[in-house]
C-alpha positions as CSV (number, residue, x, y, z in Angstrom):
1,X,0.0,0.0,0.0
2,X,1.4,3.1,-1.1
3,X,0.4,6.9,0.0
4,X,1.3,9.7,-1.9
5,X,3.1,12.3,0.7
6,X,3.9,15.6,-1.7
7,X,3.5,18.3,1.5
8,X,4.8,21.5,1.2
9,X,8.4,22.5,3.1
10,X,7.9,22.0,6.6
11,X,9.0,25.2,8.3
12,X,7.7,25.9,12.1
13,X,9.1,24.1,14.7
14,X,7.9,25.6,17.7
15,X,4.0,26.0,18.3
16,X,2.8,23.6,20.7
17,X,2.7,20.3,22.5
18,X,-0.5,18.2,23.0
19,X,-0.9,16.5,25.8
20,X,-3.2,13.2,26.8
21,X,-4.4,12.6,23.3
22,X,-5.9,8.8,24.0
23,X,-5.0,7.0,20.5
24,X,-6.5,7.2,17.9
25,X,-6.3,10.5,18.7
26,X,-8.6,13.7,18.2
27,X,-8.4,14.6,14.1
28,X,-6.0,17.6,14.5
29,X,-2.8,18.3,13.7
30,X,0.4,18.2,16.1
31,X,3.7,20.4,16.0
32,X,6.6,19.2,16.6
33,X,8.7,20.9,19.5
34,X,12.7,21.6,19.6
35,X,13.8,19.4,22.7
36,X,15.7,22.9,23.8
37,X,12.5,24.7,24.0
38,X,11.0,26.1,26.9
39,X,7.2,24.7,25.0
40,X,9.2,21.5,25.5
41,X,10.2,21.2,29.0
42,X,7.3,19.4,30.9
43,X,8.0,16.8,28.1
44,X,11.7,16.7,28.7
45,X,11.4,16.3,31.8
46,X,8.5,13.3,31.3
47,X,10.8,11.7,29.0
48,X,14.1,11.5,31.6
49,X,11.7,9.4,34.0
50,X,11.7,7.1,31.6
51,X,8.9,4.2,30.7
52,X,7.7,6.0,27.6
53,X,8.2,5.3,23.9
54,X,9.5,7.6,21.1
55,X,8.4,6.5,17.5
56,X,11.1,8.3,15.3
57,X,10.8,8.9,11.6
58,X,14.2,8.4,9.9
59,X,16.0,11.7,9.3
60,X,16.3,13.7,6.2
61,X,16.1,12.0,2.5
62,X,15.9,15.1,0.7
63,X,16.9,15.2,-3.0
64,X,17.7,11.1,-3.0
65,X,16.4,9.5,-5.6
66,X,12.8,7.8,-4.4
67,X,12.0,4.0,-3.7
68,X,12.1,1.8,-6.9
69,X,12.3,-1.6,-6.1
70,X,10.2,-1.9,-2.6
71,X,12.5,-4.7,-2.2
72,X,13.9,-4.6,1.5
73,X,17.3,-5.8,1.2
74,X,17.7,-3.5,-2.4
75,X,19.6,-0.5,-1.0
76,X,20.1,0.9,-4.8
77,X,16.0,0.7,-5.3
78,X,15.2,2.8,-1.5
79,X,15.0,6.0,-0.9
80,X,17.7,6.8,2.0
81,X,19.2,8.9,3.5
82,X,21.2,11.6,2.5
83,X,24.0,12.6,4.0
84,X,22.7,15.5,6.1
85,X,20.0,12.9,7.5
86,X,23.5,10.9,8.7
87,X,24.4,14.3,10.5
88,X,21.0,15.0,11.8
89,X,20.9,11.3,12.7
90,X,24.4,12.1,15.1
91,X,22.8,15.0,16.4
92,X,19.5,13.5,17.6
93,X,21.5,10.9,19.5
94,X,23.5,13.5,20.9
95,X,20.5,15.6,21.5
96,X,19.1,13.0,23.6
97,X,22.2,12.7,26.0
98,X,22.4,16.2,26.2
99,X,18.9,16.3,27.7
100,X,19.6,13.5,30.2
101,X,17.3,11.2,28.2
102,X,18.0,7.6,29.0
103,X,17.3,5.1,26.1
104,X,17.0,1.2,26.8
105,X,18.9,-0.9,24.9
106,X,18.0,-1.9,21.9
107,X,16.5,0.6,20.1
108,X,14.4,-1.3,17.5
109,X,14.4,-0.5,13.9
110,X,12.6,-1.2,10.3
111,X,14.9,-3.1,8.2
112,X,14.2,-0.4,5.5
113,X,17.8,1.0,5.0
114,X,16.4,5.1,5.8
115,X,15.1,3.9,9.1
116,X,18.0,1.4,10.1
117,X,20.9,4.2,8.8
118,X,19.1,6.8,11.2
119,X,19.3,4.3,14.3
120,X,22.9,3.3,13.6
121,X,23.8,7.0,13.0
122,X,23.0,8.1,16.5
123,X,23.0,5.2,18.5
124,X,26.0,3.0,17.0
125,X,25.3,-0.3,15.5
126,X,25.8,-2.5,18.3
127,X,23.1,-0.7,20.1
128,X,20.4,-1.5,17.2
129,X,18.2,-4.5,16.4
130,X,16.4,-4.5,13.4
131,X,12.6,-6.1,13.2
132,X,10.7,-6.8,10.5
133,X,7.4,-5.6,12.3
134,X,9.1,-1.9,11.9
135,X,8.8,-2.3,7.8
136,X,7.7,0.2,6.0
137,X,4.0,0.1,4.7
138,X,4.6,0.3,0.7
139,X,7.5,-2.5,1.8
140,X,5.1,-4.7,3.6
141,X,3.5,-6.1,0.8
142,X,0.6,-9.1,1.8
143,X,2.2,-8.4,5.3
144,X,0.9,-5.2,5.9
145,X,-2.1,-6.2,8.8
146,X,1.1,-8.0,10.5
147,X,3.5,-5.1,10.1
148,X,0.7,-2.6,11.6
149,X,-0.2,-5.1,14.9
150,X,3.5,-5.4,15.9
151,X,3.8,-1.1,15.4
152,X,1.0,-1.1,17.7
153,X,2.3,-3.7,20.0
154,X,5.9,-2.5,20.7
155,X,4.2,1.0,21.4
156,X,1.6,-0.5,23.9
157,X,4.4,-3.0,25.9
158,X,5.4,-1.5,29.3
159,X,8.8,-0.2,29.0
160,X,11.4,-0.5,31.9
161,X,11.7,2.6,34.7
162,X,14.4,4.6,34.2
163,X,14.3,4.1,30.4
164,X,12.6,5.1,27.2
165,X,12.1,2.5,24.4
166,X,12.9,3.7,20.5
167,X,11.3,2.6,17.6
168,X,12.9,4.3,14.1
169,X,10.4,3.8,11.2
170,X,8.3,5.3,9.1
171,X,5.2,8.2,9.1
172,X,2.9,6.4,7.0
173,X,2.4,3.5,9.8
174,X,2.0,6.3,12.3
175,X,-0.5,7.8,10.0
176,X,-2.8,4.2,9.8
177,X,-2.7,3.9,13.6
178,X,-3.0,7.7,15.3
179,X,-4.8,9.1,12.2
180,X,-5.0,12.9,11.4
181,X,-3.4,14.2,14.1
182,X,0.2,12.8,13.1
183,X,-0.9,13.6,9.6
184,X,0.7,16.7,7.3
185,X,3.6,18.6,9.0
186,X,2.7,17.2,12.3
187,X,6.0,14.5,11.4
188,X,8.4,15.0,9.4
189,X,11.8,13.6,9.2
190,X,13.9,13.2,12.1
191,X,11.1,13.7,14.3
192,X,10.2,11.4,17.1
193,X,5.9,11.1,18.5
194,X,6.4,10.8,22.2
195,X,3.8,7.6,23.5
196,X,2.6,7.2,26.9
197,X,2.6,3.2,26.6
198,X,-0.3,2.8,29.4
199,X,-2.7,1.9,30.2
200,X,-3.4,2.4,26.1
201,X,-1.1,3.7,23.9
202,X,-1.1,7.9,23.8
203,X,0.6,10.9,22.5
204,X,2.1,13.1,24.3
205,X,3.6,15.2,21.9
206,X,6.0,15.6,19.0
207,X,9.6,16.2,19.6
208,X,12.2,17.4,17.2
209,X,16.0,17.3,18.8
210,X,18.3,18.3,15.6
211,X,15.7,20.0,13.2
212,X,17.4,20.7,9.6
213,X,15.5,24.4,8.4
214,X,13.4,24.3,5.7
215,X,13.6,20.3,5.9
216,X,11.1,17.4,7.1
217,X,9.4,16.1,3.7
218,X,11.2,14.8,0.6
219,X,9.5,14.9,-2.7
220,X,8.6,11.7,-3.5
């Protein structure tokens, strides 16, 4: 299944934060925050407790050349990264232990290259296990009803105190489970939704920690 996302330039970073949005959420549009905002703080500090789970988008793909091949292991037919989404990829790790946020080990990513290069960027490769039920929708194939449970299952699992889970995928699977709310410029790339994992998965808000101006949305 394949869903045309041509969005215009995403260029605010700063507006709001939403809080207790029970999932699926209310039809409205998030904003993503800047971790070093003041906006962001109650967030921050929710996040370096631990126990919740940031969904990241993979970083910047802008100006590669789009997916061809939909085969998974087919670097040459995906769309990745470019090499200012490996930068922002460092930076959003950093970002992270900058702001005292601990991350439990592994962080769990799609096996599509964009979203596996974006976790090995900022976390290192020996921190990173990829699983298949992080594919990509248009790479899912027959698999897709699969691929969707296990996003919604790895958000909804109860995540160890004194530790946030990460999942690095994709915004279109975000899309199919949250709806309208994580829907237009509400995540772009490099993003991470922030998910309160009980009692029912909810956001809590959209965080970006090393934004790229005039970035977020490739063309594809």
């Amino acid at each position: 299944m394949r869903i045309p996302l041509r969005v215009a330039v995403f260029a605010a970073l700063v507006l709001a934060i939403a809080l207790g949005l029970a999932g699926p959420v209310a039809a409205r549009e998030l904003t993503p925050v800047a971790l070093s905002a003041a906006e962001a703080r109650p967030l921050v500090d929710r996040l370096r407790q631990g126990g919740l789970v940031l969904f990241v988008r993979h970083a910047d793909t802008a100006g590669m050349p789009c997916d061809s091949s939909y085969r998974v292991g087919d670097r040459a037919g995906q769309r990745n990264i470019s090499e200012r989404g490996r930068e922002q990829s460092r930076r959003f790790g950093a970002a992270l232990r900058e702001q005292g946020i601990p991350v439990a080990r592994p962080v769990l990513a799609g096996p599509v290259y964009r979203a596996r290069d974006t976790a090995e960027e900022a976390f290192g490769a020996a921190a990173v296990e990829v699983v298949d039920g992080l594919t990509a929708d248009d790479f899912a194939g027959s698999r897709l009803g699969w691929v969707l449970a296990e996003h919604r299952r790895l958000m909804a699992e109860p995540v160890p105190a004194g530790a946030n889970r990460i999942l690095v995928g994709h915004r279109t699977p975000a899309i199919m489970i949250f709806g309208e709310a994580v829907a237009g410029r509400a995540f772009p790339e490099g993003a991470a939704i922030v998910i309160d994992p009980a009692p029912a998965p909810r956001i809590l808000g959209i965080v970006m920690p090393a934004p790229i101006p005039g970035a977020g949305f490739h063309g594809c």
